[in-house]
N, C-alpha and C positions, 0 to 999 in steps of 0.2 A: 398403022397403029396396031400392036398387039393387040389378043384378045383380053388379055388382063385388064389390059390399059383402057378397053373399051367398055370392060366390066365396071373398073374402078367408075368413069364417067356416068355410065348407065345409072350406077347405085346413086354419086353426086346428084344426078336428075334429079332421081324421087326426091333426094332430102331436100333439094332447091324447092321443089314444086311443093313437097308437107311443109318449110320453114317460112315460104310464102303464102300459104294458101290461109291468112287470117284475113289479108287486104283483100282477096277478093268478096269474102264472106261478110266481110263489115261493107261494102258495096254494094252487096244486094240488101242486107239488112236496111240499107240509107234509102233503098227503094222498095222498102215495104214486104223482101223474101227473109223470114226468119230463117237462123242457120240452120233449125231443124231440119225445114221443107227443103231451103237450099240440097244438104246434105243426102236426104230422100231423093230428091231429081237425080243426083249426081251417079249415087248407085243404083236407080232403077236403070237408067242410059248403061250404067256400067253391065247390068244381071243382062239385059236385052240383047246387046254383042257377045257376051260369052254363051248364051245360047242359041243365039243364031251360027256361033262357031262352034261350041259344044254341046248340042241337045242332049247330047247322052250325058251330061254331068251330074245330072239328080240322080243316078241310079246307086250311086257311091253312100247315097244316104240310107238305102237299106240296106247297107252291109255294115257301115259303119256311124254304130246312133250319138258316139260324141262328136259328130259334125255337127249336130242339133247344138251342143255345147258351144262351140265354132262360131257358131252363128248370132250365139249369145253375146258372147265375149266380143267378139270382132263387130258386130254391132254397137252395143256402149261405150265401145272407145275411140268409136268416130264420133256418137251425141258426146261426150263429156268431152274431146278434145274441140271440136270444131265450133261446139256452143260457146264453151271456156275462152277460146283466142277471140270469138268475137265481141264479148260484156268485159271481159278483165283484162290486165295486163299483160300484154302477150308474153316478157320475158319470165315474170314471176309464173304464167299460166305452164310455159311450155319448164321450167323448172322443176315443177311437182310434177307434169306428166312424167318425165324423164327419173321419177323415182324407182323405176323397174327394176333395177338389183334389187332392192326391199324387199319387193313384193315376190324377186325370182324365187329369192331366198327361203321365202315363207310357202309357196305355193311349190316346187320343186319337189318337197319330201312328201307331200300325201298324193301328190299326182305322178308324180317319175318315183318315188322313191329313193330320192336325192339328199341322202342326211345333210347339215349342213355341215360345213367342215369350219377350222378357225379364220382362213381367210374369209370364206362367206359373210362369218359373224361381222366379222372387220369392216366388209365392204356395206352389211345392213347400218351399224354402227355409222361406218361415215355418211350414210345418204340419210339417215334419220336426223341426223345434227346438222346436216344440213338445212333439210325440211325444217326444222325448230329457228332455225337462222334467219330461213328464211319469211316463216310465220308468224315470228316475233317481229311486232311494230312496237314503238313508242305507248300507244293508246293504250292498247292490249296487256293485262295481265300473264295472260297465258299465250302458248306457242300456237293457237289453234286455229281452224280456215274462218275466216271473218265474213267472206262472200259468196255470193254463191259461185262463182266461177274456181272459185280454191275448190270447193267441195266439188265442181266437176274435174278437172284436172286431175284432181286426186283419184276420184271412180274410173277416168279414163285412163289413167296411168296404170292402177289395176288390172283395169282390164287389158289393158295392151300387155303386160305382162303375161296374163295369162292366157292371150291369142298367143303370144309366144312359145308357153308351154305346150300349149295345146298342136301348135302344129309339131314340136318336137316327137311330140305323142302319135300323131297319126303320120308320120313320115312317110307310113309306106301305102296310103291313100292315095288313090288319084290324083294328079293333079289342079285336073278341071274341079272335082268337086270340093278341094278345098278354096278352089277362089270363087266358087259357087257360094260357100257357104259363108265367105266372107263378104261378098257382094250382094247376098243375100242377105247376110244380116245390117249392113248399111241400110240397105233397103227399108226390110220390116221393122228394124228398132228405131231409127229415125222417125218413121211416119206414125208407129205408134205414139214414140215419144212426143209428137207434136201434138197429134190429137189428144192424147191427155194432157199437155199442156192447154188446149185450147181450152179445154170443158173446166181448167180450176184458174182461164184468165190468166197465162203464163207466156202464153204462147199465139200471135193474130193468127187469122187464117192469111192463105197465101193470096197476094195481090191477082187482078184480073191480067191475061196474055200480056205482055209489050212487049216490045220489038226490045230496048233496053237491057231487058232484067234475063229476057229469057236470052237473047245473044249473049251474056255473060256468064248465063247458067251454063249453059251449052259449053260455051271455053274452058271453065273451070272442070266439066266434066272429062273434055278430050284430054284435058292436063293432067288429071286423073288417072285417068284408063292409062297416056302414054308415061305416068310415074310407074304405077302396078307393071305395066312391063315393063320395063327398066331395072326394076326391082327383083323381075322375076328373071329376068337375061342375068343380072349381075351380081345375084347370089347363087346362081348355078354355076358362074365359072371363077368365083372369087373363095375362099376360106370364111366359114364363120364368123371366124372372130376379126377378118379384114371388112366382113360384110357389116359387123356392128359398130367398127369404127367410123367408118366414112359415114352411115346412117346417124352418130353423133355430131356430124356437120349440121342437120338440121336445129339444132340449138345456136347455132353463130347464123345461120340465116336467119333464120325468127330473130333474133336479140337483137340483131345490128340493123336487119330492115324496122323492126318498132321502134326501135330508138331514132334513126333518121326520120321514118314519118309520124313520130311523138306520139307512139300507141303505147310506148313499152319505158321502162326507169329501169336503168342500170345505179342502184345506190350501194354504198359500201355493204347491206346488210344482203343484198343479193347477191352480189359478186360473190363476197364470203361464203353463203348457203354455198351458193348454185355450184360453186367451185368445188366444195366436199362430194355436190351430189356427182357431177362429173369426173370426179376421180373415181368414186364409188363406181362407176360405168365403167371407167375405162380397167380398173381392177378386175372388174369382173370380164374384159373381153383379154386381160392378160392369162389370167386364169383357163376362160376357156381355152384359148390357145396351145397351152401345155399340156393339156389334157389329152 
C-alpha cells in the first residue's frame, strides 16, 4: 500500500472513531460517567503519554502565549461536541458542529487577516441556510436552538473552527506543544466544566471504580490517542484540502450509525439543512485547494 493510500486510511480512522465515539459516551453515561468526567479521563490518559514521550512539550508555552488560546478553543470543542452527541440528536448535533466554514469565514479576517472574498460570502451564506433549515421545527416560530444540545454544537463548532485557525496561526510551533495544548485543554476544560456543572446541579459527580465503566473508559481513551495519531500521520502526507475531505466522512459515520441504533432522525428538514451545510464544507476545501 502506498503512503498516500495509508495516509488516506489513517485520516478514515479518526473520522471512524470521532463519527462513533457518541455510542460509547452514551454507555458510560447509562453507567453513571457523565460525558464531561468521561471526556476529562480521556485527555488526562491522553496529556500523561505525551509526556511521558514528550516532557519537553510545555516549554513551547513560553515562547509562544496563544497556545494558552489553543487550549481554550481545543478544549470547549470537545465539552460542546461530546456532551452535545450524548443529550441530543446525534445527526442534527453533528450538523451544527460541522458549521465551520461560518465560523472560518468570520474568524479568518481578525486573526489571519483573511478578507473574505465573494466565494467565502457564498459558502457563509449556504451554511447559515442551512443552519436555519435545520433549526426550524414545526413548534418553533423562529430558526433558533431549542436545546441545550443545539446550543452546545453550535459553541463546539466554534470552537473547532477556531482550533482550526489557530493552529494555521502557529504552524511553525512545535509539534509536541500544540498537541500538549490540545490534550491539555481537553483536560482542564472538561474537568472544569463538570465541576461547575456539579455546583449549579447539571452535572453528577463521577460514579465509584468498576471494573465496567472504567474498562470502557480506558478503550475509548486508546481509540482516542490511536485517532489523534492517525490524524497526525495523515495530514502530514496528505494535501489540506484532501485532509478536510476524507475528515467529512465523519458526518456519514455519526448519521448512519444514529440512525441504525435510533439515536439520530434523518427527516427531509435535515437532509435539506445538513445538505447546504455540507456543500458549504466542501466549497470551502474546493477553494482551498486552488489556493
Amino acid at each position: 500500500m502506498s503512503v498516500k493510500a495509508l495516509a488516506a486510511a489513517a485520516l478514515t480512522l479518526n473520522a471512524f472513531v470521532w463519527g462513533l465515539s457518541w455510542w460509547p459516551f452514551r454507555l458510560l453515561q447509562n453507567q453513571g460517567l457523565h460525558p464531561l468526567w468521561a471526556t476529562a479521563l480521556i485527555y488526562v490518559f491522553a496529556l500523561v503519554c505525551l509526556l511521558t514521550l514528550k516532557p519537553q512539550a510545555w516549554r513551547g508555552f513560553l515562547k509562544h502565549p496563544w497556545l494558552w488560546l489553543l487550549v481554550l478553543a481545543s478544549g470547549l470543542t470537545n465539552v460542546g461536541f461530546n456532551w452535545a452527541v450524548t443529550v441530543g440528536d446525534v445527526v442534527r448535533v453533528v450538523l451544527l458542529f460541522y458549521l465551520m466554514p461560518a465560523w472560518v469565514v468570520l474568524l479568518a479576517w481578525p486573526l489571519l487577516g483573511e478578507k473574505p472574498s465573494a466565494g467565502s460570502l457564498l459558502r457563509l451564506a449556504l451554511a447559515l441556510g442551512g443552519v436555519v433549515i435545520v433549526l426550524k421545527t414545526p413548534a418553533s416560530p423562529w430558526p433558533v436552538p431549542d436545546s441545550l444540545a443545539d446550543w452546545l454544537a453550535l459553541m463546539g463548532g466554534f470552537c473547532f473552527a477556531l482550533t482550526n485557525i489557530l493552529l494555521r496561526r502557529l504552524n511553525q510551533t512545535p509539534g509536541e506543544s500544540r498537541m500538549l495544548a490540545m490534550f491539555g485543554g481537553g483536560a482542564v476544560m472538561a474537568t472544569g466544566a463538570a465541576v461547575i456543572g456539579m455546583g449549579l446541579g447539571l452535572v453528577a459527580a463521577p460514579p465509584a471504580p468498576g471494573l465496567a465503566w472504567t474498562g470502557l473508559a480506558l478503550a475509548i481513551s486508546l481509540a482516542f490517542l490511536a485517532g489523534n495519531l492517525a490524524l497526525q500521520y495523515g495530514a502530514a502526507h496528505l494535501s489540506a484540502s484532501a485532509t478536510s475531505l476524507i475528515m467529512l466522512s465523519e458526518v456519514v459515520f455519526a448519521s448512519v450509525s444514529a440512525v441504525l441504533l435510533g439515536s439520530g432522525e434523518l427527516s427531509t428538514r435535515t437532509l435539506l439543512g445538513g445538505t447546504l451545510i455540507l456543500l458549504a464544507s466542501l466549497l470551502a476545501v474546493v477553494s482551498f485547494r486552488r489556493r
